[in-house]
C-alpha positions in Angstrom: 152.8 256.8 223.3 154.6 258.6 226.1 158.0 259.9 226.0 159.1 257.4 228.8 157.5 254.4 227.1 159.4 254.9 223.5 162.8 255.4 225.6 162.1 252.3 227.3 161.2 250.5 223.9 164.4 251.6 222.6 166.5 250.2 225.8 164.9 247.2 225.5 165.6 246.4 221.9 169.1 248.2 222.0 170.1 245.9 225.4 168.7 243.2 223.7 171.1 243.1 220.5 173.7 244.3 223.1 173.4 241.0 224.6 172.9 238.5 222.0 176.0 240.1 219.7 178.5 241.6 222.1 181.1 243.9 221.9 184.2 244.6 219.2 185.8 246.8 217.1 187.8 246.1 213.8 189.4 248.9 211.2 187.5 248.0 207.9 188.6 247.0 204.8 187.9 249.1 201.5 185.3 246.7 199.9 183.5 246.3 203.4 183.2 250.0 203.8 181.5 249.8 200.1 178.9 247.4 201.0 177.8 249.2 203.9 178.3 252.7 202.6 175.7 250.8 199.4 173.4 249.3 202.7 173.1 252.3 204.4 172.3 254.4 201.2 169.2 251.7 200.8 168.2 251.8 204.3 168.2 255.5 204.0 166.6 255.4 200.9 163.9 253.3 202.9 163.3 255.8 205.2 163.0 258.8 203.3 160.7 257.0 200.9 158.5 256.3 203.8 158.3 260.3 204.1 156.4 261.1 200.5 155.4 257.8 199.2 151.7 258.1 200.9 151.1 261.9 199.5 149.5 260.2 196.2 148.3 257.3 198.0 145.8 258.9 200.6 142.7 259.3 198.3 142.9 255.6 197.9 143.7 255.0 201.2 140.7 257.4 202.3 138.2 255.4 200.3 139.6 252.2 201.5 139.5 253.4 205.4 135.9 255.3 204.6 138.0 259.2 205.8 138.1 262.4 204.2 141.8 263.1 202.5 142.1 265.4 204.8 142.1 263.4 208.0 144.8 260.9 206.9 147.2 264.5 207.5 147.7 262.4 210.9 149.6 259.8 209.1 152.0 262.3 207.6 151.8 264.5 210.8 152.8 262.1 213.5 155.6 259.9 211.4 157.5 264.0 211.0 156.4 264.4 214.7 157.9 261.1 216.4 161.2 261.8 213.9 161.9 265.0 215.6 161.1 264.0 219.1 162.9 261.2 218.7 166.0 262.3 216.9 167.8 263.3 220.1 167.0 259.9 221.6 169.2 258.4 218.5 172.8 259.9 219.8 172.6 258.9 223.0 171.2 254.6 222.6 174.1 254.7 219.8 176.9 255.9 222.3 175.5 254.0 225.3 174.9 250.4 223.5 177.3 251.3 220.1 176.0 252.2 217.0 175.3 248.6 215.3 173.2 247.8 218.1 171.3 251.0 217.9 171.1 250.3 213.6 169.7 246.6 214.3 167.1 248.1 216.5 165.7 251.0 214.0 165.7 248.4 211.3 163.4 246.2 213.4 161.3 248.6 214.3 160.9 250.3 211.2 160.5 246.8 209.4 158.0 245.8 211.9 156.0 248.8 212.0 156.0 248.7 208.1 153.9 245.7 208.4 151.8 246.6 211.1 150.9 249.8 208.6 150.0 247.5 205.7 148.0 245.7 207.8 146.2 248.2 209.5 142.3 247.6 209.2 141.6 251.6 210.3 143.1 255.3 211.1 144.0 254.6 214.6 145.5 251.4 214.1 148.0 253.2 210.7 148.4 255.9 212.9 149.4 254.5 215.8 152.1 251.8 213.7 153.5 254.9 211.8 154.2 256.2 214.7 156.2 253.6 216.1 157.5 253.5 212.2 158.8 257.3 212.6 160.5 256.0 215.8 162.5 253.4 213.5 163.1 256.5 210.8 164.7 258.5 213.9 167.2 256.4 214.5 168.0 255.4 211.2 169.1 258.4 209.3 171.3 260.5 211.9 173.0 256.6 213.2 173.4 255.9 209.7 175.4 259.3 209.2 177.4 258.7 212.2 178.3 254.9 211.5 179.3 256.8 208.1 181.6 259.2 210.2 183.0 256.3 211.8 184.1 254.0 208.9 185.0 256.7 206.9 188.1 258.0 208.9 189.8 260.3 205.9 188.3 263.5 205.5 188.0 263.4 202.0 185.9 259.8 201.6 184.1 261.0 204.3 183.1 264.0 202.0 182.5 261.6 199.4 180.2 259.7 201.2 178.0 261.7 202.9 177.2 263.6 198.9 176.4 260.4 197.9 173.9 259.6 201.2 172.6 263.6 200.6 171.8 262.7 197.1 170.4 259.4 197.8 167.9 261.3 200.2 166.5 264.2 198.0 165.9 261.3 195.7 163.9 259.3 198.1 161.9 262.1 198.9 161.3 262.7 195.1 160.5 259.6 194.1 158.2 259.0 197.0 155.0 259.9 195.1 155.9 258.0 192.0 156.0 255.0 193.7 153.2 255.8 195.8 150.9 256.1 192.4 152.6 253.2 190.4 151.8 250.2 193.9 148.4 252.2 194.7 147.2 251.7 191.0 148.7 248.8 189.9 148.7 246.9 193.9 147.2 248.3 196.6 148.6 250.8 198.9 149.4 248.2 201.3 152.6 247.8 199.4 154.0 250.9 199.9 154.4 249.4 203.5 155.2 245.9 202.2 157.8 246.4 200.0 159.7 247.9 203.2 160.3 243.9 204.4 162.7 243.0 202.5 165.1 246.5 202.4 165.0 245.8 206.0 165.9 242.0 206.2 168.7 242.7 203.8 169.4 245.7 205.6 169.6 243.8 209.0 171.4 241.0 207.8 174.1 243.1 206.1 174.7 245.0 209.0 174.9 242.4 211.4 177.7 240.9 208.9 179.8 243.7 208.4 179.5 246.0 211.0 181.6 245.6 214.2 180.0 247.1 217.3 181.8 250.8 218.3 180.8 252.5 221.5 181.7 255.1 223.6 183.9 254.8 226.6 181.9 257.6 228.6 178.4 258.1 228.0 176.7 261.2 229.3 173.6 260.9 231.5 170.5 261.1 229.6 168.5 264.5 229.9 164.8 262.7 230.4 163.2 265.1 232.2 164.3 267.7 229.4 163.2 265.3 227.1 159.6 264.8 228.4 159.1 268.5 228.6 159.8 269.0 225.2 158.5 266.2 223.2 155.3 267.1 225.5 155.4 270.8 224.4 155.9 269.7 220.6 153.1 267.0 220.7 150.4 269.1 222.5 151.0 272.2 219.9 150.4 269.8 217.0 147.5 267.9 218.5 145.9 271.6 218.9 146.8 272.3 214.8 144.9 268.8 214.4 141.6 269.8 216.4 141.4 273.7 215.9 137.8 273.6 214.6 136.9 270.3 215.8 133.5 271.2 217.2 133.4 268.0 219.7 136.3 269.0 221.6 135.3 272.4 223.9 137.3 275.8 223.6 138.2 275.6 227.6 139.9 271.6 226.7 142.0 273.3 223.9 143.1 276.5 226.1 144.1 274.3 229.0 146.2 271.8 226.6 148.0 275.2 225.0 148.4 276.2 228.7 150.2 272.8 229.2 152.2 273.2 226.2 153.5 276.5 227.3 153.8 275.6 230.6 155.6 272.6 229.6 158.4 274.6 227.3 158.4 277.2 230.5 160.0 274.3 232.7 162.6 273.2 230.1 163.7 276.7 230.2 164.2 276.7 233.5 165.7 273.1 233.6 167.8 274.0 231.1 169.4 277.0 232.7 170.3 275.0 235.9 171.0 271.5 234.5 174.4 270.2 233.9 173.8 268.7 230.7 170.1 269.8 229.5 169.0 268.5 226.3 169.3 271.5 224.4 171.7 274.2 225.9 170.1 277.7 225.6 173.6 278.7 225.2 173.5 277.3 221.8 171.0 280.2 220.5 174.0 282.5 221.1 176.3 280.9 218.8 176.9 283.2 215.7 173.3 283.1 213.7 172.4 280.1 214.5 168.8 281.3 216.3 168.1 283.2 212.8 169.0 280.2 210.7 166.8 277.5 212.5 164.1 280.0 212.7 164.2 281.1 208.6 164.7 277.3 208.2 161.7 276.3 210.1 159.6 278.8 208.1 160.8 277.9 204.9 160.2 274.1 205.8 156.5 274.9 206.4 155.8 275.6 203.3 158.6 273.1 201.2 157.3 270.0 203.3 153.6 270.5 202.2 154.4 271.0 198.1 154.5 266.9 198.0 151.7 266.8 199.9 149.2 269.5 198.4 149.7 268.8 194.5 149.3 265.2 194.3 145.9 266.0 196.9 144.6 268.5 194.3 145.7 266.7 191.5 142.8 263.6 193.0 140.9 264.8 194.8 139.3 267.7 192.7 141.0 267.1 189.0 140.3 263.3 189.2 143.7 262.1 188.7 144.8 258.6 189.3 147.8 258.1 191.9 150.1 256.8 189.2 149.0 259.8 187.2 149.6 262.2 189.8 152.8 260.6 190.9 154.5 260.7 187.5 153.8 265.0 187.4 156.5 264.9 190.2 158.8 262.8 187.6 159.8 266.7 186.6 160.5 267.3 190.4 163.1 264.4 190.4 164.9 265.4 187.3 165.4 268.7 188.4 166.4 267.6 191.7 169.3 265.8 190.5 170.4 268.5 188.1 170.6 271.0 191.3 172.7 268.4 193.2 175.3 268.8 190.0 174.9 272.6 189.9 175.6 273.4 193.3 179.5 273.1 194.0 179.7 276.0 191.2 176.8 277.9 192.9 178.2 277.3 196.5 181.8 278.7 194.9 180.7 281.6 192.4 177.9 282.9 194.6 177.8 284.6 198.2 175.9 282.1 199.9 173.9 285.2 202.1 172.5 286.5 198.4 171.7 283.4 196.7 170.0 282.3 199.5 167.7 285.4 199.6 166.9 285.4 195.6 166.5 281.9 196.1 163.6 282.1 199.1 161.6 284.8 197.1 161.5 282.5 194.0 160.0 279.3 196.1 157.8 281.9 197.6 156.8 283.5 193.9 156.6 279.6 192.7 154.5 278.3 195.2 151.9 280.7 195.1 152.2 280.6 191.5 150.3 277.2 191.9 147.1 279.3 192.4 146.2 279.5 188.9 146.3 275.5 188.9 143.1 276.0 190.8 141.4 278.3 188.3 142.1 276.0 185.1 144.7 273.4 185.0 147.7 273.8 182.7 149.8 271.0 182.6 152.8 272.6 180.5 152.8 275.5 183.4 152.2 272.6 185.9 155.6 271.1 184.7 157.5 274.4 184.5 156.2 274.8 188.0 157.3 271.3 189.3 160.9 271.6 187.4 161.6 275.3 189.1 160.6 273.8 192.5 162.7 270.7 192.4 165.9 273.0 191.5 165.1 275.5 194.0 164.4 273.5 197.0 167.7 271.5 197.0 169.5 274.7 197.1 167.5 276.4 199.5 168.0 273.1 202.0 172.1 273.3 201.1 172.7 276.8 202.1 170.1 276.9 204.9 171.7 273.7 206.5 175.3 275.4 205.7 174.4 278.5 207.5 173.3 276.7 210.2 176.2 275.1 211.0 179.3 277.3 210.1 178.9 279.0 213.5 178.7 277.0 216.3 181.7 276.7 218.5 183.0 273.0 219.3 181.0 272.4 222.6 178.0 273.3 220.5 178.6 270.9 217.5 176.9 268.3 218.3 173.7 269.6 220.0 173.5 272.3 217.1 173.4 269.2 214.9 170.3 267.5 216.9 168.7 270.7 217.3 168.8 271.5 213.5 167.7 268.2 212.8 164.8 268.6 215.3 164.2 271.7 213.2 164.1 269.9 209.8 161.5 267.1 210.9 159.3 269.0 213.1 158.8 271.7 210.2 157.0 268.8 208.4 154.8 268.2 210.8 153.5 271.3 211.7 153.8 272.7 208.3 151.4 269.8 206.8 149.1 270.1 209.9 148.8 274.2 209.2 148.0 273.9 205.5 145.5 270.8 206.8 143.9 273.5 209.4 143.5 276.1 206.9 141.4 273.8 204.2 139.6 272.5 207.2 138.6 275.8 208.4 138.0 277.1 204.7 135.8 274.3 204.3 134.0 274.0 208.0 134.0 271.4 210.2 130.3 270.4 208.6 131.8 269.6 205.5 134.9 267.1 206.3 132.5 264.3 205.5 132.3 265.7 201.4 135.3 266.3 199.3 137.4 269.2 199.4 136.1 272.3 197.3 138.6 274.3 195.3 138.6 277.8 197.4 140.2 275.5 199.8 143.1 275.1 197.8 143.0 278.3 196.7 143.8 279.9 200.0 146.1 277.7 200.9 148.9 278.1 198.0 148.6 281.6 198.9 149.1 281.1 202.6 151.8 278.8 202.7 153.7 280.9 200.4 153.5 283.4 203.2 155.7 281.4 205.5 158.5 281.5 203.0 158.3 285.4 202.7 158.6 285.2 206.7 161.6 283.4 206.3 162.8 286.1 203.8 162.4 289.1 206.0 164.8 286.3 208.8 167.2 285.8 206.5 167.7 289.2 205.0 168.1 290.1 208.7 
């Protein structure tokens, strides 16, 4: 899937509801702002889901689609991947065709390549749908945010709003492996895809109801070219994570795709220093501390996005948990998660954000490689304690990061700050699940991908990926 091919998907589809809906605008009553502020939430809730709810699934899914654990990585890997290529793609179909139009499409999509993934018969085919499902999941969440901005006009509801869509997010992502483990032992993991057709019927219907259609008088000229080089770079590097110690693909192959990758983000560079409107404006990296920020936050992403990935994975494929098992030790994770969303106005008011956030990244780091001694003998009471401290700590570490991020950019630099940042937060996924993949893979051999995973493979990898968060420490204290 080229870069040119999903824009061209997403013209189609957009031009499409374009046609068959037309144009208007309306100011919204209060119980019609309700319902959608309710539908988006759901369609969110849809979408964020679809980022955890396979971590306690893929040992089934492995024995079902005859792959090592391991491998199905590519399913996690590529839905984070196409959300943060794709992401930029999102602002500019909502402008140019309105932001309903743009909302039917990503439901589509997603809803379609839902049930393409339920039905997929093997890896390539799941890959290749959640792919196209992670193009849906880029357009819904940031469109959903802005259609919020839009019906929303007072600052305050606004406020309001967006809490309750930030909430409703962390909570998809925490209940993600729950419901994972309760449809994969009581279903089949088939429904974790299925159960996506009906959010999205509702969600499509609702929308088309209630919404009128908003666009942009101007549009701006879409940077392709910029956007080719870049998704390019970002696909090669994590296609090279994927294959590091794959013996069937020669050393010269993997040097002249890294060459490519850097070659690739050399252009943009250059592009973007002579283009009118690039894609990303280099200038942005000299607003305030926004170049420390995304860089401390893409560190401490690499090792946040692979907890729900790693403790589910140990929990079945080396204790022998079931995935409902598994997927109720992250019930902790949830509770803790909401208690943090309470706790944080008085944090956020009491606290210098600069200090809280660097006490707060050296207790994920101590945490996380404090799951180590689940690998010598495991404790469930400390297992609990452990999942409880990381659901509090990692709401508050995204809060401040994402504040920090923002409170510096100049006007001009608003919105692509946004995009960036959001690049920032779904590409961390992928590359941070793809690392801790590559350094169990090359713990265990290539010779042994084929048998399950041996426990020194999790070993080194809690340790590891705790490392990442002490490298966003030493950013931040900067």
């Amino acid at each position: 899937m080229t870069a040119s091919a999903g824009i061209a998907v997403s013209w189609a589809f957009a031009t499409f509801w374009s046609i068959l809906i037309g144009m208007t605008t309306a100011i919204l009553p209060e119980h019609t702002r309700k319902i959608l502020l309710r539908i988006l939430s759901l369609v969110m809730l849809m979408e964020m889901l679809d980022a955890t709810v396979l971590n306690t699934a893929l040992p089934q899914i492995a024995i079902s689609l005859q792959v090592n654990p391991i491998k199905l990585k590519e399913i996690l890997t590529i839905y984070f991947l196409s959300l943060g290529v794709f992401i930029p793609v999102s602002g500019w179909v909502a402008d140019r065709f309105g932001e309903k139009n743009a909302m039917l499409f990503a439901i589509t999509l997603f809803t379609v390549s839902s049930i393409g993934c339920g039905l997929s018969v093997d890896l390539p085919m799941l890959i290749a749908f959640r792919l196209f499902q992670g193009i849906g999941g880029a357009f819904l969440m940031p469109i959903g945010r802005q259609i919020v901005v839009r019906v929303f006009p007072i600052r305050l509801d606004r406020v309001q709003a967006m809490a309750k869509i930030n909430v409703i997010s962390l909570l998809g992502l925490s209940l993600g492996p729950v419901i994972g483990g309760a449809l994969t032992t009581y279903a089949n993991w088939r429904w974790i895809f299925f159960v996506n057709i009906p959010v999205g019927f509702l969600g499509f219907y609702l929308i088309y109801r209630f919404l009128p259609i908003i666009r942009e008088k101007e549009t701006n000229p879409f940077d392709l070219f910029g956007f080719i080089l870049l998704g390019s770079f970002l696909g090669i590097l994590l296609f090279l994570l994927d294959v590091a110690i794959d013996p069937s693909i020669s050393i010269h192959i993997k040097l002249l795709l890294l060459a490519v990758a850097i070659f690739s983000l050399f252009i943009y560079i250059q592009h973007a220093k002579s283009a009118v409107m690039p894609l990303i404006s280099l200038n942005l990296f000299k607003q305030g501390r926004f170049k420390s920020a995304a860089l401390g936050s893409f560190l401490a992403r690499l090792t946040l996005t692979t907890h729900p990935f790693l403790i589910p994975l140990l929990l079945q494929a080396y204790y022998g948990y079931s995935a409902l098992e598994s997927g109720l030790l992250t019930v902790p994770v949830i509770i803790s998660t909401l208690l943090a969303m309470f706790c944080l106005p008085f944090f956020i008011k009491h606290f210098d954000s600069q200090k809280l956030l660097i006490i707060n990244t050296l207790l994920l780091a101590i945490v996380f490689a404090s799951f180590y001694w689940q690998t010598i003998a495991l404790m469930i009471p400390l297992l609990v304690c452990q999942q409880l401290i990381m659901g509090f700590l990692t709401p508050v570490q995204q809060s401040i990061m994402n504040t920090q991020a923002y409170e510096d950019l100049s006007q001009p630099y608003v919105s692509q700050g946004v995009s960036f940042y959001s690049i920032i937060i779904q590409v961390s996924g992928s590359f941070g699940i793809a690392l801790a993949a590559l350094v169990m893979t090359t713990v265990m051999g290539s010779v042994h991908l084929e048998q399950h995973i041996p426990l020194i493979a999790f070993k080194v990898v809690f340790i590891v990926q705790s490392i990442y968060l002490l490298l966003a420490l030493w950013i931040f204290k900067r």
